[in-house]
C-alpha positions as CSV (number, residue, x, y, z in Angstrom):
1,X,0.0,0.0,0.0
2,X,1.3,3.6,0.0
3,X,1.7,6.5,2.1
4,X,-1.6,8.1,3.8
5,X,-4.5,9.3,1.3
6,X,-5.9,10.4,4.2
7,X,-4.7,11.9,7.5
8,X,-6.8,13.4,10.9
9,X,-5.1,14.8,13.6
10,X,-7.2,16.3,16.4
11,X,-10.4,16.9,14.3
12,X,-13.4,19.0,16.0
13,X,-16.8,19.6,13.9
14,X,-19.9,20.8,16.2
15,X,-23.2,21.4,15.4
16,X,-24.6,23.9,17.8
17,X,-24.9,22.6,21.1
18,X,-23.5,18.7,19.5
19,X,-20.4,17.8,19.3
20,X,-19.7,15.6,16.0
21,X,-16.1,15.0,15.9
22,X,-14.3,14.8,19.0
23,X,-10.2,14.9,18.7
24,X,-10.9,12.8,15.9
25,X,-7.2,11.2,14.8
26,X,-7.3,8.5,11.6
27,X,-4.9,7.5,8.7
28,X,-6.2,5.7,5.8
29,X,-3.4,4.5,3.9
30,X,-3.3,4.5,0.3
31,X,-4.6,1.8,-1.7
32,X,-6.8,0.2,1.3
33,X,-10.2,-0.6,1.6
34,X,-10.7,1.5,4.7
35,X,-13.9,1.0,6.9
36,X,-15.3,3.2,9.8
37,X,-17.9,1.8,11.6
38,X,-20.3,2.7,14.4
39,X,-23.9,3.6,15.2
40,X,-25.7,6.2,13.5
41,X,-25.1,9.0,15.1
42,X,-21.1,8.5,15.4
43,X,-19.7,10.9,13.7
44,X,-19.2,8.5,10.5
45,X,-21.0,10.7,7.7
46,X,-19.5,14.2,9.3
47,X,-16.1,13.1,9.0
48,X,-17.0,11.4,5.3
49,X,-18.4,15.5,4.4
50,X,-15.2,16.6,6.2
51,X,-13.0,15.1,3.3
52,X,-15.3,15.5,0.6
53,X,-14.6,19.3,0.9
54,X,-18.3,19.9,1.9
55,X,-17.7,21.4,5.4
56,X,-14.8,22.8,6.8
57,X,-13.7,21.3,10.5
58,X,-13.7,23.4,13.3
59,X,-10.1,22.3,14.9
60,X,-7.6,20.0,13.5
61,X,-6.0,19.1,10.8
62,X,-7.2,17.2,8.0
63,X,-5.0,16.1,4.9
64,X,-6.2,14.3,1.7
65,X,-3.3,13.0,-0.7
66,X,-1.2,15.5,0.9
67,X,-3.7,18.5,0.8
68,X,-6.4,20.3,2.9
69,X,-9.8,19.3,1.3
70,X,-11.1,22.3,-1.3
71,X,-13.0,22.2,-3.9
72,X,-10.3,21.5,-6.7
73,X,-9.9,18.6,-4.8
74,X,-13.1,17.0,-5.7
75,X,-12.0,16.0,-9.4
76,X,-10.3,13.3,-7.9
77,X,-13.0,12.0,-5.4
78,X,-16.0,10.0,-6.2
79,X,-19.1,10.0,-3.6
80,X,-21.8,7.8,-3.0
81,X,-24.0,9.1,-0.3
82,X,-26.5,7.9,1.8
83,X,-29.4,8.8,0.0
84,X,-29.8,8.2,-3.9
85,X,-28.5,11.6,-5.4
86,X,-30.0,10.9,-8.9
87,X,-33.0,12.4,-10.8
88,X,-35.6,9.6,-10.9
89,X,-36.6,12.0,-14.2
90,X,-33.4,11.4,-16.0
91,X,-32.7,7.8,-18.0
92,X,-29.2,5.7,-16.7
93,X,-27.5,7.2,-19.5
94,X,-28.4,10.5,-18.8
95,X,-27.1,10.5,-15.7
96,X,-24.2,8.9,-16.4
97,X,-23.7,11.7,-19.0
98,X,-23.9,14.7,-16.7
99,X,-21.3,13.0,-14.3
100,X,-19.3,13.1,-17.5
101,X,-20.0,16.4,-17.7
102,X,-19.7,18.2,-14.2
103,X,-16.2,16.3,-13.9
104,X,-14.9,17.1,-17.5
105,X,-14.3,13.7,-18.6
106,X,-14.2,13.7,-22.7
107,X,-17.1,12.3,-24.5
108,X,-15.4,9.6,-26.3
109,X,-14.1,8.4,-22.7
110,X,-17.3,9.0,-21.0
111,X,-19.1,7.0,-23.7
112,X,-16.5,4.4,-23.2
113,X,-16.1,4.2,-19.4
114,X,-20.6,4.6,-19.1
115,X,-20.7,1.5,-21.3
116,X,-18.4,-0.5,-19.1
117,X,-19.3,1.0,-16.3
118,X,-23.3,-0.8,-16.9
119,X,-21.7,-3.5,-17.9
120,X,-20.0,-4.2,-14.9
121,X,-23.2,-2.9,-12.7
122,X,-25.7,-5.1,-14.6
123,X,-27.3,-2.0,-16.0
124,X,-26.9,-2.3,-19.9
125,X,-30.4,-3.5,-20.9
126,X,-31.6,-0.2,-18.3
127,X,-29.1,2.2,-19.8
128,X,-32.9,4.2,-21.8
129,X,-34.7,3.8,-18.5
130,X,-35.6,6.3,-16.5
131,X,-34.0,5.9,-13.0
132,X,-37.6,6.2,-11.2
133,X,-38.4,3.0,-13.1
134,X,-35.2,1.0,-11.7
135,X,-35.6,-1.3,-8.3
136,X,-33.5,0.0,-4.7
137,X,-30.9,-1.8,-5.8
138,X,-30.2,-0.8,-8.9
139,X,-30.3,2.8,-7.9
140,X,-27.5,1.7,-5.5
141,X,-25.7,0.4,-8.6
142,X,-26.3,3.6,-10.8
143,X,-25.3,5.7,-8.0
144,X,-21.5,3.3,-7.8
145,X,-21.6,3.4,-11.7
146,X,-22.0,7.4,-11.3
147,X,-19.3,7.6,-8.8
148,X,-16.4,5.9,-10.3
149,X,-17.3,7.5,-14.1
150,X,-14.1,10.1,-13.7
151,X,-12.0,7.5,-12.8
152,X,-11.3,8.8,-8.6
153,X,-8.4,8.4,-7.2
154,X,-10.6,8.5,-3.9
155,X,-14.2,6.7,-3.6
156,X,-16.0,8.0,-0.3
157,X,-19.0,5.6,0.1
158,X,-21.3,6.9,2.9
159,X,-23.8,3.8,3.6
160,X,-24.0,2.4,0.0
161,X,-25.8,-0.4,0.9
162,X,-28.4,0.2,3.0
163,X,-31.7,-1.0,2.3
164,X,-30.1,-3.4,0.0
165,X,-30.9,-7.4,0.3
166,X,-27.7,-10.0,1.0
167,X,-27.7,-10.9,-2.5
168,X,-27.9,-7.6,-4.0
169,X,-25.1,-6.2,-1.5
170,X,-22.6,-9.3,-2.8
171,X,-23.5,-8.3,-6.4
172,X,-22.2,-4.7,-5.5
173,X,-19.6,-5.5,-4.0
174,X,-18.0,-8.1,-6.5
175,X,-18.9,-5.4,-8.9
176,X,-17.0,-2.5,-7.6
177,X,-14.2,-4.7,-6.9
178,X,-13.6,-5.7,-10.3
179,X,-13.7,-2.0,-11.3
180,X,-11.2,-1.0,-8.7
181,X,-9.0,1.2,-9.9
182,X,-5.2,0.4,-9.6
183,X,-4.2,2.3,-6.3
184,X,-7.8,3.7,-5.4
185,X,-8.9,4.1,-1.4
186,X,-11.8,3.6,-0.8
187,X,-13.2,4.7,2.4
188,X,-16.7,2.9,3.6
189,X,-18.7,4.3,6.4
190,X,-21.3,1.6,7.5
191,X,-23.0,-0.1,10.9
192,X,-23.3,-3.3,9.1
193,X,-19.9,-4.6,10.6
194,X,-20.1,-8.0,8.9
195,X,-19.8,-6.1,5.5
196,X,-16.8,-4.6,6.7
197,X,-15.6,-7.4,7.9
198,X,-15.6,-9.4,4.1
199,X,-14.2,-6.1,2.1
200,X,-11.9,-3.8,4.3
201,X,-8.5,-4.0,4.8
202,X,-8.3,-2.0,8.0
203,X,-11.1,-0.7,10.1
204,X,-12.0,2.0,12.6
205,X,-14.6,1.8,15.4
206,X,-16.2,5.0,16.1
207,X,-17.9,6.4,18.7
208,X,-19.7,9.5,20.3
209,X,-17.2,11.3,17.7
210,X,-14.1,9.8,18.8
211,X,-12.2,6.8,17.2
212,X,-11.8,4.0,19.5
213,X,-9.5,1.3,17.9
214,X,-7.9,0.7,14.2
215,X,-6.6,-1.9,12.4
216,X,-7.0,-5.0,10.6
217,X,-10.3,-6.8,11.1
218,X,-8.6,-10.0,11.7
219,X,-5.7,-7.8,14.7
220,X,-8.8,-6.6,16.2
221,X,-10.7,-10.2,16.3
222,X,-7.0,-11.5,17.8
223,X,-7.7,-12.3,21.7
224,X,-11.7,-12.6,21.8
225,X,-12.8,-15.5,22.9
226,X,-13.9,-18.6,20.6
227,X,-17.4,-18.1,20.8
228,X,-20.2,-15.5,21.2
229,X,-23.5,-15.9,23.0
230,X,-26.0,-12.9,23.1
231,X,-28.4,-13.5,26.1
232,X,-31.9,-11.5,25.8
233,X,-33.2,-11.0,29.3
234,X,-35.8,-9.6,31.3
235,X,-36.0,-8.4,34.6
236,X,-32.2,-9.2,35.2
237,X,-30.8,-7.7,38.5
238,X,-27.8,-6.0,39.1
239,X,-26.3,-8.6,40.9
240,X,-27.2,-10.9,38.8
241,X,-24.9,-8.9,35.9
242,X,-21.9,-8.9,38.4
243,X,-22.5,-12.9,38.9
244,X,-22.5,-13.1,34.9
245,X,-19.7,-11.0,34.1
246,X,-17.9,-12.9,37.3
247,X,-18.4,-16.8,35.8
248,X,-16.0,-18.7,35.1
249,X,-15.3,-18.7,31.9
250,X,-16.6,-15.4,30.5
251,X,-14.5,-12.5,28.3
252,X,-16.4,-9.3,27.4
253,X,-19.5,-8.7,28.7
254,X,-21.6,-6.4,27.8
255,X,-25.3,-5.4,28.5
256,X,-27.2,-3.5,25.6
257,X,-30.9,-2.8,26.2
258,X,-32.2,-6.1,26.9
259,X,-29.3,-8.2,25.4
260,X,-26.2,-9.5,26.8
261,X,-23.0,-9.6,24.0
262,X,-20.8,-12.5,26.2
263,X,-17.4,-13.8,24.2
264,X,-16.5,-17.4,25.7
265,X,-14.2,-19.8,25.2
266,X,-17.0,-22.7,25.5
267,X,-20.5,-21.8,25.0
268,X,-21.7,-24.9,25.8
269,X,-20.1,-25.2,29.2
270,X,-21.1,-21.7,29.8
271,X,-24.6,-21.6,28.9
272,X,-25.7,-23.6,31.8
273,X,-24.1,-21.5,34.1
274,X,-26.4,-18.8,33.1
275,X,-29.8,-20.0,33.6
276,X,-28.0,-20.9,37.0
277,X,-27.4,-17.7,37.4
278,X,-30.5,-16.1,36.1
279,X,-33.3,-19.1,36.5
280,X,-36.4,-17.3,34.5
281,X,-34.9,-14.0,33.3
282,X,-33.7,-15.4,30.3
283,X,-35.8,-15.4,26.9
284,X,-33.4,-16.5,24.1
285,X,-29.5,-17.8,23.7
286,X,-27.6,-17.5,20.4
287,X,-24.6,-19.0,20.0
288,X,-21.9,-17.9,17.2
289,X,-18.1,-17.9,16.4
290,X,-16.8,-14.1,17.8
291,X,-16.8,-11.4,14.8
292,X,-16.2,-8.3,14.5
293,X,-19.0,-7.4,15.6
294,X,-17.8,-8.5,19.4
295,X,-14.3,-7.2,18.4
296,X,-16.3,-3.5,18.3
297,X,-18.3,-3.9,21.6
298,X,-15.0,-5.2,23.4
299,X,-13.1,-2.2,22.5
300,X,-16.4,0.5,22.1
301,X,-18.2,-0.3,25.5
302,X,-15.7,-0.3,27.9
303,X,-18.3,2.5,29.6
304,X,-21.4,1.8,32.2
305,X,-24.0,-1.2,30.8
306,X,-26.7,-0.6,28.8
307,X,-24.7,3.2,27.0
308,X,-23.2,2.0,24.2
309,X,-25.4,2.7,21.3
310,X,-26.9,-0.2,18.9
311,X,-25.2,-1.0,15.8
């Protein structure tokens, strides 16, 4: 990979009285698939606006290839936002062609790239459609298509699959991977940890505007235990938790709402310990190999049970 397309030291963005960004610090290196995730609410989609030149931060310093985020900047950035940002009025080619045409691409090479660009996103028999016609997931496609058509050295993807069904999201994905440009970031901002967890390189875990822990998804799985089991409860008492979180062998544990999130090394020895522990309280037991997922609430919710937000 390369040096840093991406570099936060000390970032502050608030929004009146809130406080979006909080000494937010980050490097994405070059070339990587880079994922932050967290809750809504996180401070994910400010900092994504931060380096898409959209809003200025209030403290800090921010650097993208080596430069402060401006608006001469944004000819080398492609964007895919939460919400679909394309006309339902317009056909797929249409919008294709004015992305050619806000970013200056040539019309021989926009022709050339639009037509691969459906291609690859499954989108060539829709290319005289009008985008109000297309199903949620093709919009999600159009919008990727529309995003890499000036080639970006940067792609900022804010959410792009949300709403989108397991197979559609796989479809994407192998999609925009075999369009990925030689040396392009890409930088996703997403809740849905297991999606980061198949496509990114590194990963962040952000919270209440702050970044908790980076790295590889498979450095921060390193030391959880074997197994997950997420216990929904009701009516469970204080010192009940304490006797949970005290059993012999239990890792992280940590209450959310109505659901304990418990990494163990053996589930099946543990389980029984529980409805020792807590005879009646407990509804349902799920038990699963440790993910990401329990990576993010072992380093996020080191803070009093029941605060850290949901993913």
């Amino acid at each position: 990979m390369e040096g840093a397309a991406i570099s936060a030291a000390g970032i502050g963005r608030r929004y009146g009285e809130r406080r979006a960004l909080d000494d937010f610090s980050l490097e994405v290196p070059g070339g990587s698939v880079f994922g932050l995730l967290g809750p809504n609410g996180s401070g994910k989609s400010t900092f994504v606006g931060l380096v898409a030149a959209m809003e200025a931060p209030d403290s800090g310093t921010l650097r993208v290839f080596g430069e402060p985020p401006a608006p001469a900047l944004r000819a080398r950035v492609g964007t895919v936002f939460q919400e679909n940002a394309s006309d339902p009025l317009m056909t797929v080619n249409d919008t294709l062609w004015l992305a050619s045409r806000l970013f200056g691409v040539p019309r021989a090479q926009a022709r050339e790239r639009s037509a691969s660009l459906l291609a690859a996103f499954g989108l060539s028999d829709r290319a005289s459609d009008a985008v109000s016609t297309l199903s949620g997931g093709m919009r999600r496609r159009l919008e990727m298509a529309r995003a890499l058509l000036h080639d970006p050295s940067l792609l900022l993807l804010d959410e792009p699959t949300t709403g989108v069904d397991p197979h559609e999201r796989r479809a994407l994905w192998a999609a925009l991977m075999d369009t990925r440009g030689a040396g392009r970031t890409i930088l996703l901002a997403t809740n849905d940890l297991a999606e980061a967890d198949a496509v990114c390189d590194r990963v962040a875990f952000v919270q209440a505007g702050k970044v908790m822990a980076t790295g590889t998804p498979a450095d921060l799985k390193r030391g959880l235990r074997r197994e997950a089991v997420r216990v929904t409860v009701d009516g469970l008492t204080p010192g009940q938790l304490s006797e949970v979180e005290q059993a012999a062998g239990a890792g992280q544990v940590v209450a959310q709402d109505e659901v304990l999130h418990i990494t163990v090394d053996d589930a099946s020895a543990f389980v029984p310990r529980l409805f020792a522990i807590a005879p009646g309280a407990i509804r349902t037991v799920t038990i699963e190999q440790s993910t990401l997922e329990d990576s993010y609430f072992q380093h996020v919710a080191r803070q009093p049970a029941g605060s850290v937000a949901p993913l």
